[in-house]
ZADO-1210 file (C-alpha; in nm, 4 decimals, padded with zeros to 6 digits):
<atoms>
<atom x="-12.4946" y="06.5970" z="15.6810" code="UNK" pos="1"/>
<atom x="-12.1661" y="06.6273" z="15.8494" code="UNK" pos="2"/>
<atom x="-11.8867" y="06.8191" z="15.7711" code="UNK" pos="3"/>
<atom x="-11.7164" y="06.4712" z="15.6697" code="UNK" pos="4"/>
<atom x="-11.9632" y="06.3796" z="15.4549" code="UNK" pos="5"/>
<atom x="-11.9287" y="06.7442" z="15.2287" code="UNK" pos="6"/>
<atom x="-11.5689" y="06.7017" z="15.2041" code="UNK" pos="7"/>
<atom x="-11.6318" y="06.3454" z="15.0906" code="UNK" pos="8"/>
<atom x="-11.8529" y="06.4601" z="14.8539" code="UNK" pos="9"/>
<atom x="-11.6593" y="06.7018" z="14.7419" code="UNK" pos="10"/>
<atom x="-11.3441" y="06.5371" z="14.6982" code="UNK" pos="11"/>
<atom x="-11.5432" y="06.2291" z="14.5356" code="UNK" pos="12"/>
<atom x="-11.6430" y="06.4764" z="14.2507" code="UNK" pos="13"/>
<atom x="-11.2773" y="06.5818" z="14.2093" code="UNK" pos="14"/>
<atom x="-11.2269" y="06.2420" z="14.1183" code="UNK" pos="15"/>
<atom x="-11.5249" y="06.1722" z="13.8891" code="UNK" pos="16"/>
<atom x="-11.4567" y="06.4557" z="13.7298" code="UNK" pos="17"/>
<atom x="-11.0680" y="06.3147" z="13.6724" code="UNK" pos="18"/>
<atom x="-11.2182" y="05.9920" z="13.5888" code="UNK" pos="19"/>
<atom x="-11.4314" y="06.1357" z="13.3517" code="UNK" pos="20"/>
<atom x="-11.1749" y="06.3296" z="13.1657" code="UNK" pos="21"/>
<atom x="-10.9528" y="06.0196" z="13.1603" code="UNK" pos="22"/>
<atom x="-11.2953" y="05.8139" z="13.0800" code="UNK" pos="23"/>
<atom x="-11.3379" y="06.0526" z="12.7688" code="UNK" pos="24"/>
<atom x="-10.9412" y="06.0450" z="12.6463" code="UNK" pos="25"/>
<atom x="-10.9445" y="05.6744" z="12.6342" code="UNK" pos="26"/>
<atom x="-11.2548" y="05.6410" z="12.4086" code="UNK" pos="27"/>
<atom x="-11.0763" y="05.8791" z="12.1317" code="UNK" pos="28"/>
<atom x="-11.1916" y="06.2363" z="12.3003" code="UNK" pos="29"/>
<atom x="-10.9513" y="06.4998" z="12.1969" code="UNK" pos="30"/>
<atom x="-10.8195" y="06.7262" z="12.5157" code="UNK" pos="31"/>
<atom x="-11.0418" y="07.0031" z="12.5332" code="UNK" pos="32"/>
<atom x="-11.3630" y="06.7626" z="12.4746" code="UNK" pos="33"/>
<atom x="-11.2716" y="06.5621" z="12.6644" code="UNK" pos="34"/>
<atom x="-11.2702" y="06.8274" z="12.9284" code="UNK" pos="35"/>
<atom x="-11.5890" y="06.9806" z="12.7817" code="UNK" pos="36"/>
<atom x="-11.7548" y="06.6232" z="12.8024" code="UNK" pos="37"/>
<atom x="-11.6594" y="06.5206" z="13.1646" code="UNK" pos="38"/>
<atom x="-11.7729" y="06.8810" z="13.3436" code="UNK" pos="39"/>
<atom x="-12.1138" y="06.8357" z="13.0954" code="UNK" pos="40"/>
<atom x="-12.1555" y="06.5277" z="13.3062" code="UNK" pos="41"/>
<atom x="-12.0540" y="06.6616" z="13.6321" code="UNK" pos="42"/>
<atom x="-12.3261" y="06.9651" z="13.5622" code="UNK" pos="43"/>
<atom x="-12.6208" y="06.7169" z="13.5146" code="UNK" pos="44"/>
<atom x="-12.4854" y="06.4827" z="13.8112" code="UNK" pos="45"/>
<atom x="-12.5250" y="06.8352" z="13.9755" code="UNK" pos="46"/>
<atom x="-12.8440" y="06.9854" z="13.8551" code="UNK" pos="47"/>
<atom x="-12.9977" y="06.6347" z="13.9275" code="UNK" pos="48"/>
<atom x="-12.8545" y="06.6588" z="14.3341" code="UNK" pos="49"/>
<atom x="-13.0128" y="06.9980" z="14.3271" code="UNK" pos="50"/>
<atom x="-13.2846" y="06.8809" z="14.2249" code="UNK" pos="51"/>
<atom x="-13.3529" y="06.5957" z="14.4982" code="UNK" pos="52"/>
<atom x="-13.2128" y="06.8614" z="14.7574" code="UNK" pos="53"/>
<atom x="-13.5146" y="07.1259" z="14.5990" code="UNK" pos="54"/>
<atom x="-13.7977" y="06.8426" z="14.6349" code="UNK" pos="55"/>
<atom x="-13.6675" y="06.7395" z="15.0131" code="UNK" pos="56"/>
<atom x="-13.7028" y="07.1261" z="15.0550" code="UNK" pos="57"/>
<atom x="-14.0528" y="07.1565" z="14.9409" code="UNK" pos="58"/>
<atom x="-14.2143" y="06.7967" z="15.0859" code="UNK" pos="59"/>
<atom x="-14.0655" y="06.8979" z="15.4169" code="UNK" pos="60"/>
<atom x="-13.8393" y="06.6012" z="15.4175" code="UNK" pos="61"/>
<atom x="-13.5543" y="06.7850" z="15.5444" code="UNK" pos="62"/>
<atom x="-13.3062" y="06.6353" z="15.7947" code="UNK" pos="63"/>
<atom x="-13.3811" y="07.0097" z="16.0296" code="UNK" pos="64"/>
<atom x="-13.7536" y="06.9610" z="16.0274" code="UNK" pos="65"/>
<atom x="-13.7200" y="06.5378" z="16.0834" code="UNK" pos="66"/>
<atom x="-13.4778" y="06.5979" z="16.3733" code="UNK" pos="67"/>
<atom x="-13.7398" y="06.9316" z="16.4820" code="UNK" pos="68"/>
<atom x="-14.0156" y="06.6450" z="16.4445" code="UNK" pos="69"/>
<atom x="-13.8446" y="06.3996" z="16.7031" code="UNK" pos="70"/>
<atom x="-13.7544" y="06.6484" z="16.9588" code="UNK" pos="71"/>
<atom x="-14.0610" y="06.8270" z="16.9742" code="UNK" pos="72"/>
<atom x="-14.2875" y="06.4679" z="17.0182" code="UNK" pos="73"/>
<atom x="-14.0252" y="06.3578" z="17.3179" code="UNK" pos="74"/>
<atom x="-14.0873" y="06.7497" z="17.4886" code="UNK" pos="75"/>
<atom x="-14.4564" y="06.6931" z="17.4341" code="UNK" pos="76"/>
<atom x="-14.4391" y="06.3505" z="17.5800" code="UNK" pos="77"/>
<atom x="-14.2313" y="06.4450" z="17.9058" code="UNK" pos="78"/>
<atom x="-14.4167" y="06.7498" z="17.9211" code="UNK" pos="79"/>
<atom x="-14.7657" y="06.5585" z="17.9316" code="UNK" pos="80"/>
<atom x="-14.5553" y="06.2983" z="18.2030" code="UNK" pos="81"/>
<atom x="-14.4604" y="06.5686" z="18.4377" code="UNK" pos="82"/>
<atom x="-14.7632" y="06.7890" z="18.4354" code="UNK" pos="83"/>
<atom x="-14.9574" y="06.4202" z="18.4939" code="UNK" pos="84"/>
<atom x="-14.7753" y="06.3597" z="18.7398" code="UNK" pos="85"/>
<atom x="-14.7956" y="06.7084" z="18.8986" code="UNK" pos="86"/>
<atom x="-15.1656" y="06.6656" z="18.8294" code="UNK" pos="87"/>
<atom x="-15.1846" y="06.3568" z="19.0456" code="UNK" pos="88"/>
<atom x="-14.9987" y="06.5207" z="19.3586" code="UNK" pos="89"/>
<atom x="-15.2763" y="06.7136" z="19.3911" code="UNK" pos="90"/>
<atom x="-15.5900" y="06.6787" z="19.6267" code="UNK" pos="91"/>
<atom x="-15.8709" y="06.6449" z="19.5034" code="UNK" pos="92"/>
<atom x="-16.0005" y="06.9843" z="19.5672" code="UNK" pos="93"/>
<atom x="-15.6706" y="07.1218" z="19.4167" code="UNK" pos="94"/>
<atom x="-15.7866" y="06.9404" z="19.1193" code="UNK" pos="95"/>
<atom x="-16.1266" y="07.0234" z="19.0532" code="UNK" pos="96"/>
<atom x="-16.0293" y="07.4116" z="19.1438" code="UNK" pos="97"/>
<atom x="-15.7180" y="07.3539" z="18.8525" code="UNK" pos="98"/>
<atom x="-16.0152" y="07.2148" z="18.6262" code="UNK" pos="99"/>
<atom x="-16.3149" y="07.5257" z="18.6709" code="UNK" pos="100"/>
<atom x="-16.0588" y="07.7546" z="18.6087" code="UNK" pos="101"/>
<atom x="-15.9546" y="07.6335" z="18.3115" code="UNK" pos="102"/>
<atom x="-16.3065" y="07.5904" z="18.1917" code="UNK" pos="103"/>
<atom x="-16.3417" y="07.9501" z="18.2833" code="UNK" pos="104"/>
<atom x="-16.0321" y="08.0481" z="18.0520" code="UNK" pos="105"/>
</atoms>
């Protein structure tokens, strides 16, 4: 999430929050519950993002760990591609030297 996309948020609750007050007046909502009644909503509309942010948390689904995920497979996958390909340079008694002594280790 970008810093965009917080202020966004952010400013997007400013206005539910004004909607909701102004939501609450019209219906026959005196001032003060009207108030009460709008941040009430704006509490549960925040518990419940809390709450999807606390399950990402625990299942891992996190947007660190994805991108971690991603960048790790393409390492392991030009890793592999250049120590193949190093692998391959070799003679063939470079190779099967490379190979006991790994066995040995």
């Amino acid at each position: 999430m970008t810093r965009a996309n917080v202020l966004q948020i952010g400013l997007a609750t400013l206005f539910l929050g004004a909607f909701g007050y102004c939501f609450f007046r019209l219906i026959g909502f005196e001032g003060v519950s009207a108030g009460i009644a709008a941040e009430a909503i704006l509490v549960l509309l925040v518990f419940g993002w809390t709450g999807t942010y606390l399950f990402r948390v625990v299942s891992g689904q996190m947007t660190f760990v994805e991108q971690r995920k991603r960048y790790r497979d393409a390492y392991e996958k030009v890793t592999n591609a250049e120590l193949q390909s190093r692998f391959e340079a070799m003679s063939e008694e470079e190779q099967i030297s490379l190979i006991k002594e790994l066995e040995n280790e």
